[in-house]
N, C-alpha and C positions, 0 to 999 in steps of 0.2 A: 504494500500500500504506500501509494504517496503521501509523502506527511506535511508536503511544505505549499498545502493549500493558501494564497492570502485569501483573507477575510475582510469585510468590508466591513467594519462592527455599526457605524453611524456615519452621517456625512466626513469624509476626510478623516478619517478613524481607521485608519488598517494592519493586521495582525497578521504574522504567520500563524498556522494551525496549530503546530510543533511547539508554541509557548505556551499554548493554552490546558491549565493545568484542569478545568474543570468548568462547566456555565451553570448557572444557579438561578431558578426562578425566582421573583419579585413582583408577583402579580401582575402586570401587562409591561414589567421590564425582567432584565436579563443582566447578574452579575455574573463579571466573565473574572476567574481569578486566574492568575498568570504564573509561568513554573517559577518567577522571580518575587511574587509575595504581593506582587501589586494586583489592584483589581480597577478595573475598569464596566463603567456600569453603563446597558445600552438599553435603548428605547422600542428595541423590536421583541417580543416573545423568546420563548426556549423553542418554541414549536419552526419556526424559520429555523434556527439554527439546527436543529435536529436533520432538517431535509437538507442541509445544504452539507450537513458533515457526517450522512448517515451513513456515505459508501467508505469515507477515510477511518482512522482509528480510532473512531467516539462509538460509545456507549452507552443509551438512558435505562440507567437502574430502576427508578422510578418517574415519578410522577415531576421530580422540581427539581433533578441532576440530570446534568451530560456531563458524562467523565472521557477523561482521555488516557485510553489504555494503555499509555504508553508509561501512565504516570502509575501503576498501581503496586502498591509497597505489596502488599499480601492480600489472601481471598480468602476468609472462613465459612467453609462447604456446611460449617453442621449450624448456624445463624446466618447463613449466606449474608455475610457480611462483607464488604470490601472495606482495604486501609489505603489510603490514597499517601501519596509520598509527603505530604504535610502535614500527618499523620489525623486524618479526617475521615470518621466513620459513615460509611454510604450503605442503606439497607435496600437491599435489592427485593421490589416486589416479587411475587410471589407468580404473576403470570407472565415474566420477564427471564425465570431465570434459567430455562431451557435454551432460550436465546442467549444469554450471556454464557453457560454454559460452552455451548455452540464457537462463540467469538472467543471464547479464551482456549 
């Protein structure tokens, strides 16, 4: 997989794929946290960015994360839990995890 998608996050706002540690829903915005601690906060949905980084190395656990696989410290099979390298616990729904399964 290509990783070094740019992203368009808002007007004049553009990011490689590969920094992006994780996007985080906000209601009808989208906090995007970055592999360097920063965060960056956009005005478009998780739901956009889902479709646009569905074929690269993202994955929605749930309902209000998109993670980036490339970031994942460990994966607890028996709480299907994920530890993300910032050490940020992600619980993976329950009708998702055959497909995550699948991607890892």
């Amino acid at each position: 997989m290509n990783n070094d998608l740019l992203i368009t996050i808002d007007k004049g706002t553009t990011i490689r794929s590969s920094q992006i540690l994780m996007l985080k829903a906000d209601i009808n915005y989208t906090n995007i946290l970055m592999d360097d601690g920063s965060t960056i906060l956009s005005s478009r949905t998780l739901g956009i960015f889902e479709k646009r980084l569905y074929s690269y190395s993202f994955f929605r656990p749930n309902r209000s994360v998109i993670i980036n696989l490339n970031y994942i410290a460990s994966f607890q099979k028996e709480s299907f839990t994920i530890k993300m390298e910032n050490d940020e616990l992600i619980s993976i729904s329950r009708r998702r995890t055959k497909q995550f399964l699948r991607r890892i």
